[in-house]
N, CA, C and O atoms as a CHARMM CRD file, in Angstrom:
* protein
*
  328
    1    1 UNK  N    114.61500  57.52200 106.41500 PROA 1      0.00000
    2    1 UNK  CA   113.21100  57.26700 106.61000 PROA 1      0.00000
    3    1 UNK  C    112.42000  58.48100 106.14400 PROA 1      0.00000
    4    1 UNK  O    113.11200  59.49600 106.07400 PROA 1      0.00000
    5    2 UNK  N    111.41000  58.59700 105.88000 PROA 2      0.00000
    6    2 UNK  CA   110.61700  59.13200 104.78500 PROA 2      0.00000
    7    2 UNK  C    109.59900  59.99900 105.65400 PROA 2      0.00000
    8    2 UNK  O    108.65300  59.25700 105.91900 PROA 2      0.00000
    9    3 UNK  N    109.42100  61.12800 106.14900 PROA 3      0.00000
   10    3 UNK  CA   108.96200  61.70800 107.30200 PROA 3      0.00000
   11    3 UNK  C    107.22200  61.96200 106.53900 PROA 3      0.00000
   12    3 UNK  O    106.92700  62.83000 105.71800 PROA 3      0.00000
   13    4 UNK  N    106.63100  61.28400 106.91900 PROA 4      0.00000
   14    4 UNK  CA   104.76400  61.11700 106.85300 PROA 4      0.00000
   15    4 UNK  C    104.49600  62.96900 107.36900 PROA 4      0.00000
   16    4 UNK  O    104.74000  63.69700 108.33200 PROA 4      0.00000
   17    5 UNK  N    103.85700  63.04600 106.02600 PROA 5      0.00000
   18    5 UNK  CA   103.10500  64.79500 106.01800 PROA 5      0.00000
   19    5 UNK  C    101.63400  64.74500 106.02500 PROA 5      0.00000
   20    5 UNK  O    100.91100  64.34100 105.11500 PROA 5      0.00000
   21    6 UNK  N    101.22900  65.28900 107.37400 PROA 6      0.00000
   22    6 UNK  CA    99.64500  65.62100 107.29200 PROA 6      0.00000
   23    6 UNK  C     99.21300  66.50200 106.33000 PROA 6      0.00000
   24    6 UNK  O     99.88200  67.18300 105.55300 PROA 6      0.00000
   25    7 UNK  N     97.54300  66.38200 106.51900 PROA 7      0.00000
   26    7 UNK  CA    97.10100  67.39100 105.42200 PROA 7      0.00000
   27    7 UNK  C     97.22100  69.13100 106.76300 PROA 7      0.00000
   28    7 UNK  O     96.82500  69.26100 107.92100 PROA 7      0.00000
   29    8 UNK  N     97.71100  69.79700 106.11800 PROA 8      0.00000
   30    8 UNK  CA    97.20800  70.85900 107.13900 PROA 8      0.00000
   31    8 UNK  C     95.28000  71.00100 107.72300 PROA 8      0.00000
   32    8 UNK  O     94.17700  70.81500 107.20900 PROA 8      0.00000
   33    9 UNK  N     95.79200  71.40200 108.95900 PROA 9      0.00000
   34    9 UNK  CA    94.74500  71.61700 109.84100 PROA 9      0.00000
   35    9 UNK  C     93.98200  72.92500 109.36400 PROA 9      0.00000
   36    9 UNK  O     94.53500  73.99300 109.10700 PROA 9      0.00000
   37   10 UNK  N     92.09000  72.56700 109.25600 PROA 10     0.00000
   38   10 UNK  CA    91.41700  73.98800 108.70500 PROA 10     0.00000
   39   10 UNK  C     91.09000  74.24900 109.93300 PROA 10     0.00000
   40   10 UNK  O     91.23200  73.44700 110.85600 PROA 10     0.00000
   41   11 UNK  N     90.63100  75.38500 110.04000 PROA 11     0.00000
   42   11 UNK  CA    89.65400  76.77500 110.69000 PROA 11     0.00000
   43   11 UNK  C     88.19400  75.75500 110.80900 PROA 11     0.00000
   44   11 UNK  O     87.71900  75.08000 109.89600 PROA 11     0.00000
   45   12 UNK  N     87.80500  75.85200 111.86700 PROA 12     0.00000
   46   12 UNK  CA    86.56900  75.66200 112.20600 PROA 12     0.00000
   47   12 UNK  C     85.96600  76.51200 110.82100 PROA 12     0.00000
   48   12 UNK  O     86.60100  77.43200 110.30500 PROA 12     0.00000
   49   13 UNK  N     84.84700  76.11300 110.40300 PROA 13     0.00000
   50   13 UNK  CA    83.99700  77.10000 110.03400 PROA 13     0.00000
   51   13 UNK  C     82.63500  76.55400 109.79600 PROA 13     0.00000
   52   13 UNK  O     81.92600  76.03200 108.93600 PROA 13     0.00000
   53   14 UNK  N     82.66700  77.06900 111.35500 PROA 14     0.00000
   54   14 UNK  CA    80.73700  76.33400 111.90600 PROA 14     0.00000
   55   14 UNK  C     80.05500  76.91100 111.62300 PROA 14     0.00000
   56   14 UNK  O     80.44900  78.00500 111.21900 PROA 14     0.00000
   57   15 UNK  N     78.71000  76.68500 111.60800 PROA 15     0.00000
   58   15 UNK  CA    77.62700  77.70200 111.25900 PROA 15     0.00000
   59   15 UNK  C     76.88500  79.06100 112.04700 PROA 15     0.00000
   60   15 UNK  O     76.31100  80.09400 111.70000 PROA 15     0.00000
   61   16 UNK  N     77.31500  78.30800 113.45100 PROA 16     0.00000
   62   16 UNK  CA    76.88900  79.47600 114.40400 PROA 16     0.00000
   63   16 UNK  C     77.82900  80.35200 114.28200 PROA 16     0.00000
   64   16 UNK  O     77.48400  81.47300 113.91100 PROA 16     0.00000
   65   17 UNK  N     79.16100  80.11100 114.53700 PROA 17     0.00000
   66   17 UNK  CA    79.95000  81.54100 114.11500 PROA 17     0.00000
   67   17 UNK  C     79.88100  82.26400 113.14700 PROA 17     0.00000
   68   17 UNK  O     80.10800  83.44300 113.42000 PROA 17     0.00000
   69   18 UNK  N     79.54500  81.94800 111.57900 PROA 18     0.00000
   70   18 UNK  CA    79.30400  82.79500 110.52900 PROA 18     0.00000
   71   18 UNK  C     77.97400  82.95600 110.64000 PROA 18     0.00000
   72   18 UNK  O     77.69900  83.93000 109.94000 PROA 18     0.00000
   73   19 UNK  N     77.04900  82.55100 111.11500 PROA 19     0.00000
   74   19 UNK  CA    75.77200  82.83000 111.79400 PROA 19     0.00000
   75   19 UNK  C     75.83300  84.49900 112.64700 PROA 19     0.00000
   76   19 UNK  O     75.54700  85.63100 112.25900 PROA 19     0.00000
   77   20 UNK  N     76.21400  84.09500 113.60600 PROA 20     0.00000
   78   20 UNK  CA    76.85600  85.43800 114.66500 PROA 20     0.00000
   79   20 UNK  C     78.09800  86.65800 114.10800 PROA 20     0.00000
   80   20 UNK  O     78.34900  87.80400 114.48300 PROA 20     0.00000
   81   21 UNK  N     78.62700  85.85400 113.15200 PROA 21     0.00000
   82   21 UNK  CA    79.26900  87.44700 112.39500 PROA 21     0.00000
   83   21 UNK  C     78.04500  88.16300 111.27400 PROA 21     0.00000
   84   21 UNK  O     77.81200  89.36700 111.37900 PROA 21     0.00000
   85   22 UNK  N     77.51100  87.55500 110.51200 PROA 22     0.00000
   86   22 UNK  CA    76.44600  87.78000 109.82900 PROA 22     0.00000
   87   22 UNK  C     75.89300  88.84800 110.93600 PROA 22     0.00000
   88   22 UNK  O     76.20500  90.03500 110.84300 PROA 22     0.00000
   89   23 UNK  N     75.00300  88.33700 112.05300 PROA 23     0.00000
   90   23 UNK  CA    74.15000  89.43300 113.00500 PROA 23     0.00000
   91   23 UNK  C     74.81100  90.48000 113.38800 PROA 23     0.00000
   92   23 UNK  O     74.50200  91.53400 112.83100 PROA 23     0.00000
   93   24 UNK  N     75.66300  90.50800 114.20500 PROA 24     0.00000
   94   24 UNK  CA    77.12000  91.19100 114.28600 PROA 24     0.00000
   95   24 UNK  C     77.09300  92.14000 113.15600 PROA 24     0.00000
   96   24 UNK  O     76.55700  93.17100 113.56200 PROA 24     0.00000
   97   25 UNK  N     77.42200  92.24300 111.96200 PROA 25     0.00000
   98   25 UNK  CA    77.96900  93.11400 111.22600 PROA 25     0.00000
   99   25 UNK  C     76.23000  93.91100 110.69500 PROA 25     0.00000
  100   25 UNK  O     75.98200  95.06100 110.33300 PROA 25     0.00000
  101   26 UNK  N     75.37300  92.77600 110.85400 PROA 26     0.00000
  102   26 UNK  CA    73.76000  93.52500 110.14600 PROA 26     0.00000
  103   26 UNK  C     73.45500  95.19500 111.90200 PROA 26     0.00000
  104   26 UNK  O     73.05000  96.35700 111.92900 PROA 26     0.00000
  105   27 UNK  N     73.94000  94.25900 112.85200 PROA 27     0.00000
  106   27 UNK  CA    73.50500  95.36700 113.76300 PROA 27     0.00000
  107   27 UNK  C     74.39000  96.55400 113.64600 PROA 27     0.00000
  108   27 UNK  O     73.88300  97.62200 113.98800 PROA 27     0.00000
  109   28 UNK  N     76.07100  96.57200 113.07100 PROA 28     0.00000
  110   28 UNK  CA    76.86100  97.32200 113.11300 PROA 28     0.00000
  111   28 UNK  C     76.98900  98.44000 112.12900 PROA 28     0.00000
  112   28 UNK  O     77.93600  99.20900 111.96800 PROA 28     0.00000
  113   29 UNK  N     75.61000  98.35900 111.37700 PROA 29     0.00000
  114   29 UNK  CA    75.50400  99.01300 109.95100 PROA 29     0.00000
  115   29 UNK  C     73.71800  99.87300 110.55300 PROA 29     0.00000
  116   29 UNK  O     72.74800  99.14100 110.74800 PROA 29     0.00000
  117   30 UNK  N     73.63500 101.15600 110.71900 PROA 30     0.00000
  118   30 UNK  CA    72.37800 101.50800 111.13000 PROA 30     0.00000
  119   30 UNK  C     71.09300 101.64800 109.82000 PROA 30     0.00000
  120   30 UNK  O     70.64500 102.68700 109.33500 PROA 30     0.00000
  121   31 UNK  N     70.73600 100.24900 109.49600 PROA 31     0.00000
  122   31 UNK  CA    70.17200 100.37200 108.53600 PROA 31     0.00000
  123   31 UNK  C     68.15900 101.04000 108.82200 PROA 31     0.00000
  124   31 UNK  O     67.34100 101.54200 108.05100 PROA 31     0.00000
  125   32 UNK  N     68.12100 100.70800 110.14800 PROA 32     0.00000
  126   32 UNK  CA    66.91200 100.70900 110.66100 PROA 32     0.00000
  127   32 UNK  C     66.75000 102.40400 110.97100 PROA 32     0.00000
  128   32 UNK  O     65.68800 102.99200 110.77100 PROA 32     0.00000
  129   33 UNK  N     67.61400 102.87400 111.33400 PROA 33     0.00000
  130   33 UNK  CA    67.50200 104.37800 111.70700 PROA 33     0.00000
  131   33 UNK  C     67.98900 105.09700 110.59600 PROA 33     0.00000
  132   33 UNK  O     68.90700 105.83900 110.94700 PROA 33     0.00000
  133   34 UNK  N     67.63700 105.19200 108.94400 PROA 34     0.00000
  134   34 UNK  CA    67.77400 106.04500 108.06700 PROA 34     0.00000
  135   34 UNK  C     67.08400 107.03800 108.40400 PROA 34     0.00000
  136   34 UNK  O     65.97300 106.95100 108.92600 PROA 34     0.00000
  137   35 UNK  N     67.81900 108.34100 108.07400 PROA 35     0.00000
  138   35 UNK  CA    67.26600 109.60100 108.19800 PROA 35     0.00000
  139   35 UNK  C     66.44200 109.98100 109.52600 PROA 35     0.00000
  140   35 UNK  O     65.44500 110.70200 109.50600 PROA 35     0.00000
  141   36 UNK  N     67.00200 109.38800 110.70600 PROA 36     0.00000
  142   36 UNK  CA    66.35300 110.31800 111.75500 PROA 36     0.00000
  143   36 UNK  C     67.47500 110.19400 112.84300 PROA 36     0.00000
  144   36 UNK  O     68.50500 109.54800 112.65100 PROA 36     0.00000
  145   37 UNK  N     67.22000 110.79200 113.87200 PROA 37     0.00000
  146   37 UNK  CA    68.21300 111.09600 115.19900 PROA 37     0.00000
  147   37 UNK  C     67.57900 110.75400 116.45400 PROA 37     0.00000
  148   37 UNK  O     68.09400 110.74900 117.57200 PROA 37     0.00000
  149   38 UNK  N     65.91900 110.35500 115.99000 PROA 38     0.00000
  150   38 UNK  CA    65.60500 110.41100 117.42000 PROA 38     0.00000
  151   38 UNK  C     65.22500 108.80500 117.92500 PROA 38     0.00000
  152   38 UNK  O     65.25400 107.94900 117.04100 PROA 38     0.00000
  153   39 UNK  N     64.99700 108.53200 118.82400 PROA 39     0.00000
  154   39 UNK  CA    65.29100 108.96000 120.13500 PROA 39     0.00000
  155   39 UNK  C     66.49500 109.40900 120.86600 PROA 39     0.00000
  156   39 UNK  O     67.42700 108.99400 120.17800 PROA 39     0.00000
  157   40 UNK  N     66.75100 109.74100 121.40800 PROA 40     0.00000
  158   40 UNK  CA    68.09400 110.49100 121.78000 PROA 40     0.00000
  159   40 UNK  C     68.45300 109.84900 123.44600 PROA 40     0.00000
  160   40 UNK  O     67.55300 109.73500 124.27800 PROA 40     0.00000
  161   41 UNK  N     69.88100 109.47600 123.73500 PROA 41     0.00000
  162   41 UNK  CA    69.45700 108.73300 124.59600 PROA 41     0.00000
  163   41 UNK  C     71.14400 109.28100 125.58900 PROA 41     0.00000
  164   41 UNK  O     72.20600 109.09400 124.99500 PROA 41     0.00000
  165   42 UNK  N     71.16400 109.61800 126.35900 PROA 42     0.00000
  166   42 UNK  CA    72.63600 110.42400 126.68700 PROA 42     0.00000
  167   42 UNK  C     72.86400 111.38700 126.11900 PROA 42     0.00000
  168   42 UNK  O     73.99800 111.84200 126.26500 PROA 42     0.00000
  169   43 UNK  N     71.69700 112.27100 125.04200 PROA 43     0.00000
  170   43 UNK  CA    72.07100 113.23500 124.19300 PROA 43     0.00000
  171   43 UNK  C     72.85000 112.81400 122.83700 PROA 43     0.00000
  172   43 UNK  O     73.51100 113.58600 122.14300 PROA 43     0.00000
  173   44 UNK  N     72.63900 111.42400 122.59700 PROA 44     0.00000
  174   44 UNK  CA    73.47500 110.81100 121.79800 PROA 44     0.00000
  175   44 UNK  C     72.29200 109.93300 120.71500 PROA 44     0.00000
  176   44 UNK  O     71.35100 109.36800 121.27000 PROA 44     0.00000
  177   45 UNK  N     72.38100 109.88600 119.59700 PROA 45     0.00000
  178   45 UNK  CA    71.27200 109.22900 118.61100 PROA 45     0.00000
  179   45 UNK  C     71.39000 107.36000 119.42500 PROA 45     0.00000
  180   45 UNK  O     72.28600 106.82900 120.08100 PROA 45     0.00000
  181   46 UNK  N     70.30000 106.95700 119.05000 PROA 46     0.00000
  182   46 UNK  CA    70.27700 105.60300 119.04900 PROA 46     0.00000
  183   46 UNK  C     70.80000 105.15100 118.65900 PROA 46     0.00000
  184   46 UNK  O     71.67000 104.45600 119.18400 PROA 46     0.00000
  185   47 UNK  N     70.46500 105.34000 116.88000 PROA 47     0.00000
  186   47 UNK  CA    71.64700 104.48500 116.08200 PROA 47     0.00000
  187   47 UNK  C     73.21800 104.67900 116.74300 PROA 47     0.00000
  188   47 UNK  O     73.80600 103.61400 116.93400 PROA 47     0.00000
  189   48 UNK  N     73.76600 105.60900 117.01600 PROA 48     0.00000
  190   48 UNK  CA    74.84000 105.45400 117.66600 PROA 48     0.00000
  191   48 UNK  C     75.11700 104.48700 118.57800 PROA 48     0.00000
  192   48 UNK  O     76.07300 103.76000 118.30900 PROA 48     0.00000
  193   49 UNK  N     74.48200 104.27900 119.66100 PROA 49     0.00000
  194   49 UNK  CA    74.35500 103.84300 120.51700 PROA 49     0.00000
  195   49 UNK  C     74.71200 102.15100 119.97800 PROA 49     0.00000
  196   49 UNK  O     75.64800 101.43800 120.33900 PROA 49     0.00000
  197   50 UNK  N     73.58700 101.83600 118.98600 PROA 50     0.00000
  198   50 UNK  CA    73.37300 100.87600 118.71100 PROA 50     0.00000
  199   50 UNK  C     74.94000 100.12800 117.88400 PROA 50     0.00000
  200   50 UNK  O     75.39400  98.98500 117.82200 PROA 50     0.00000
  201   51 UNK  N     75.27200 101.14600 117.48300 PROA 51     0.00000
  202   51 UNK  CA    75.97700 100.96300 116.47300 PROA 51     0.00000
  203   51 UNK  C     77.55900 100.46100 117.15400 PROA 51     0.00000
  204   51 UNK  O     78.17600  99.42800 116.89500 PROA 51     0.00000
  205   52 UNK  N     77.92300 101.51000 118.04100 PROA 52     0.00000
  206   52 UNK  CA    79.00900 101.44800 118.49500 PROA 52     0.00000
  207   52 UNK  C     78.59800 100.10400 119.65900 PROA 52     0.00000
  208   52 UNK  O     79.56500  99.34800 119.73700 PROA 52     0.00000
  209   53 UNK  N     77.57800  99.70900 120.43500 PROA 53     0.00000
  210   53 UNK  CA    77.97700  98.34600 120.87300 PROA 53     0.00000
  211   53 UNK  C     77.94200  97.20000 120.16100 PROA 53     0.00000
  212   53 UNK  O     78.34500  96.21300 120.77600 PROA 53     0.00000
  213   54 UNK  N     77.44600  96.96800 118.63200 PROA 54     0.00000
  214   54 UNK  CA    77.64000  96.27700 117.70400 PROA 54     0.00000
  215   54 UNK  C     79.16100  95.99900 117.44700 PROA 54     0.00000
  216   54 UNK  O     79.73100  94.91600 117.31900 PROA 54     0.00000
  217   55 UNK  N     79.68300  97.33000 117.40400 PROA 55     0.00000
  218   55 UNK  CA    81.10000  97.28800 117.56300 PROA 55     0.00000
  219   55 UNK  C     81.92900  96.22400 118.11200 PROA 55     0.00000
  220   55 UNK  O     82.61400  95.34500 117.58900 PROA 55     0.00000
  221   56 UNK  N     81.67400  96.55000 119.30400 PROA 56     0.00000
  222   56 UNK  CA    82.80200  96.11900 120.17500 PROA 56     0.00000
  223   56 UNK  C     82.15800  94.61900 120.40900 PROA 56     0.00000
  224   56 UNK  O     83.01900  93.74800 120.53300 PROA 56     0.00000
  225   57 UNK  N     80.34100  94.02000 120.51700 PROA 57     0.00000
  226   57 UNK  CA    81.03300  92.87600 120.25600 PROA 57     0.00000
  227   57 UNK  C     81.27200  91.90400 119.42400 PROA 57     0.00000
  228   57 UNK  O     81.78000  90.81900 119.71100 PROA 57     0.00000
  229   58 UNK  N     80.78200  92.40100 117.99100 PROA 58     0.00000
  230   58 UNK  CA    81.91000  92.64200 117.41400 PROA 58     0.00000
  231   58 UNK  C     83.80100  91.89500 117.04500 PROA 58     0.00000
  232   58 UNK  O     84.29600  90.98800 116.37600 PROA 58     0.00000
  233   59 UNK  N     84.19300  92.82600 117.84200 PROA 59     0.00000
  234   59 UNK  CA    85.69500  92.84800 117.89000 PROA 59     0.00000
  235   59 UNK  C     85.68900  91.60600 119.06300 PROA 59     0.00000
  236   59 UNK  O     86.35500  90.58600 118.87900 PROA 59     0.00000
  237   60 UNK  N     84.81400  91.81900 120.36000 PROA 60     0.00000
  238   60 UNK  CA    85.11600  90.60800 121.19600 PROA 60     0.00000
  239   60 UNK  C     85.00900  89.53500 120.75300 PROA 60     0.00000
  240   60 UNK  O     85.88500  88.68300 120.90800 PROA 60     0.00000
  241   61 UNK  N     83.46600  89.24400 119.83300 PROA 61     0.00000
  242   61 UNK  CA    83.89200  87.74800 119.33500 PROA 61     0.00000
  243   61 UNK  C     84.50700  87.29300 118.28800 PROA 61     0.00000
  244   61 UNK  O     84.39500  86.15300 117.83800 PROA 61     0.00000
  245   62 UNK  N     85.14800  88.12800 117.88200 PROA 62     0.00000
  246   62 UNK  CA    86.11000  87.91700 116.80400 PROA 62     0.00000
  247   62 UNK  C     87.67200  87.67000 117.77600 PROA 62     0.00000
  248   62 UNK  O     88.70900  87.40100 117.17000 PROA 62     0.00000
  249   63 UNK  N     87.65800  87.77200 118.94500 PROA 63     0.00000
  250   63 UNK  CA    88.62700  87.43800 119.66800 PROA 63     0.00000
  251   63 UNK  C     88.23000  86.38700 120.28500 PROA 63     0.00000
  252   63 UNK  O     89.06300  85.48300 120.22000 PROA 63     0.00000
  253   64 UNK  N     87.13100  86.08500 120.96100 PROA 64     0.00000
  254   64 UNK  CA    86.96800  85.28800 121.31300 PROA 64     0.00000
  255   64 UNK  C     87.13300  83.38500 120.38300 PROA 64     0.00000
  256   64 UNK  O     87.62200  82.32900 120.78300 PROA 64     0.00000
  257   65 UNK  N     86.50200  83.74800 119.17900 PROA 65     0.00000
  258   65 UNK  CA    86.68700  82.94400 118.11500 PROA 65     0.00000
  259   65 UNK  C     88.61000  82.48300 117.92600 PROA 65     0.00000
  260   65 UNK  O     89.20200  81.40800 118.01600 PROA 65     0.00000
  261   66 UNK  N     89.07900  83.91600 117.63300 PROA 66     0.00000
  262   66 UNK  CA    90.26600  83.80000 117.34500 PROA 66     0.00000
  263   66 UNK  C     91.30600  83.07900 118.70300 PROA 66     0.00000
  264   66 UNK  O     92.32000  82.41800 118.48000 PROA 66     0.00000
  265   67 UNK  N     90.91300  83.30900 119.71300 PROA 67     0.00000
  266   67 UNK  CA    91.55500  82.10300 120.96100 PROA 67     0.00000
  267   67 UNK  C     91.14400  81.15300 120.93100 PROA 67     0.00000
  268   67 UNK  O     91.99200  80.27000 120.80500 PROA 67     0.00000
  269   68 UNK  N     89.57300  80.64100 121.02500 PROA 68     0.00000
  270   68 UNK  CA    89.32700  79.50900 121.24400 PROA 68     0.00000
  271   68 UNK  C     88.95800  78.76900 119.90600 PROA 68     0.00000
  272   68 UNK  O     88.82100  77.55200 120.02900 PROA 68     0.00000
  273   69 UNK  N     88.86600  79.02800 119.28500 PROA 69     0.00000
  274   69 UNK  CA    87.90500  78.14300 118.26000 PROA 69     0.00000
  275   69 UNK  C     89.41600  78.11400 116.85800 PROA 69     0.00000
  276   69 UNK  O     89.38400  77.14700 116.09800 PROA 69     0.00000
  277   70 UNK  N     89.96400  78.60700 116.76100 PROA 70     0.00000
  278   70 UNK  CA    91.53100  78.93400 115.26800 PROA 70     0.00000
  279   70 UNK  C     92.27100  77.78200 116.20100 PROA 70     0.00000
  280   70 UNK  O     92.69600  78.11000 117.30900 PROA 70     0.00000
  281   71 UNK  N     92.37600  76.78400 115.84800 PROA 71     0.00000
  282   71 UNK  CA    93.70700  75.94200 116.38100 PROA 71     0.00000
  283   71 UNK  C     95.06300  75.76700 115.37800 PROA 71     0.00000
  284   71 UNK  O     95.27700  74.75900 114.70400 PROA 71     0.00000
  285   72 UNK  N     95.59900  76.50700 115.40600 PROA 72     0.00000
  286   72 UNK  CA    96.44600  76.55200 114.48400 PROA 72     0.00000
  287   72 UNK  C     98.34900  76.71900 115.03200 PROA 72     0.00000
  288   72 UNK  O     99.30700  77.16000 114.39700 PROA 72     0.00000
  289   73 UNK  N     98.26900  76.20200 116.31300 PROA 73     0.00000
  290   73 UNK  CA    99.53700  75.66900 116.87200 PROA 73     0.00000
  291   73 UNK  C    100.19300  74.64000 116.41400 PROA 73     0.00000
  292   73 UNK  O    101.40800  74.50500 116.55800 PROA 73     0.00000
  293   74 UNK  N     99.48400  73.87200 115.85600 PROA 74     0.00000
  294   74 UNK  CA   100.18800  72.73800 115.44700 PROA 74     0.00000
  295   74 UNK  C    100.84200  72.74500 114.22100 PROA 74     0.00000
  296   74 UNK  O    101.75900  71.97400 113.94100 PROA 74     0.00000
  297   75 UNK  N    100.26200  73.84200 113.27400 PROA 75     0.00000
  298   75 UNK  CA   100.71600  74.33900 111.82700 PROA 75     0.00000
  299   75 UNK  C    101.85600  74.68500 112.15400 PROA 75     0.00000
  300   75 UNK  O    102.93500  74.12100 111.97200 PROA 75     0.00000
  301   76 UNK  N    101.57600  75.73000 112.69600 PROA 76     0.00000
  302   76 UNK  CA   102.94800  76.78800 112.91300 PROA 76     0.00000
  303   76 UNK  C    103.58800  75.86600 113.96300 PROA 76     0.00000
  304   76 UNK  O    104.71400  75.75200 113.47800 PROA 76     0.00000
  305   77 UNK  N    103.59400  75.19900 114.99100 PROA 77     0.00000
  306   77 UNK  CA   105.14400  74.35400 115.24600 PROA 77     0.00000
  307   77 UNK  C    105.56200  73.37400 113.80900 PROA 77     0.00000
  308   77 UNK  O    106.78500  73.24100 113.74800 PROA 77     0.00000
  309   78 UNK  N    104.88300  72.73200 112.75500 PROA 78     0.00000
  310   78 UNK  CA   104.94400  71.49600 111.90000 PROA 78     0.00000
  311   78 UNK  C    106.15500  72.70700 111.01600 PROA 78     0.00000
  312   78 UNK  O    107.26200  72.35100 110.61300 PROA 78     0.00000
  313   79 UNK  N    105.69900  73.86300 110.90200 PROA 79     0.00000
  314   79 UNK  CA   106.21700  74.83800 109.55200 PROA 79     0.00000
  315   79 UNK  C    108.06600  74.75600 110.00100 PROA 79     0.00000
  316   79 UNK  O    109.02200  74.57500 109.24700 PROA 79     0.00000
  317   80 UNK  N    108.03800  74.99400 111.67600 PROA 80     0.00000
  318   80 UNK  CA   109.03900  75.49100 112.08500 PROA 80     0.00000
  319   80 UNK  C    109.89900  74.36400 112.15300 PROA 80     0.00000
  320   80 UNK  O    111.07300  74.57000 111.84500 PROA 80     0.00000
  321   81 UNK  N    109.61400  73.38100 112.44300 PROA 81     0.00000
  322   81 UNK  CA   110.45800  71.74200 112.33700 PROA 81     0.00000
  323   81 UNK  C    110.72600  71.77100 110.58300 PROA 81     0.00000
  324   81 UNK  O    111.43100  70.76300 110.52900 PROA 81     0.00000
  325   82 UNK  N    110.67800  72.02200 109.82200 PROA 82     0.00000
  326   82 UNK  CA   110.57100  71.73700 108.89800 PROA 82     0.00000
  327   82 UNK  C    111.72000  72.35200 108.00200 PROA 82     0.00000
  328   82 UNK  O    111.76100  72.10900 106.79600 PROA 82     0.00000
């Protein structure tokens, strides 16, 4: 018998998430604070400030995405039967 092959399963790729990496990466780049340091805020520049929590979230919703939203269990069990 002749074992029926799906098409593989894609990646979400919604608009709000490449929406929200777009913002994400525009805040993670200090384009707004060229050439100055001030306000100073912990003794630390803004842009810093700004920059490094761009960061992290960042990295969270790129995890967050990558748990909930990548379904890609079913690939990788189909690969391993195979």
């Amino acid at each position: 018998m002749r074992k029926s092959r799906q098409a593989p399963l894609r990646e979400p790729a919604r608009a709000w998430i490449w929406g929200t990496f777009v913002i994400l990466l525009f805040v993670c780049v200090p384009y707004g604070f060229v050439g100055s340091y001030q306000p100073l805020v912990f003794g630390l520049p803004l842009w810093f400030l700004v920059t490094l929590l761009g960061s992290f979230l960042l990295g969270g919703f790129t995890m967050y995405v990558a748990f909930r939203h990548w379904r890609l269990a079913a690939v990788i069990l189909d690969e391993e039967t195979d």
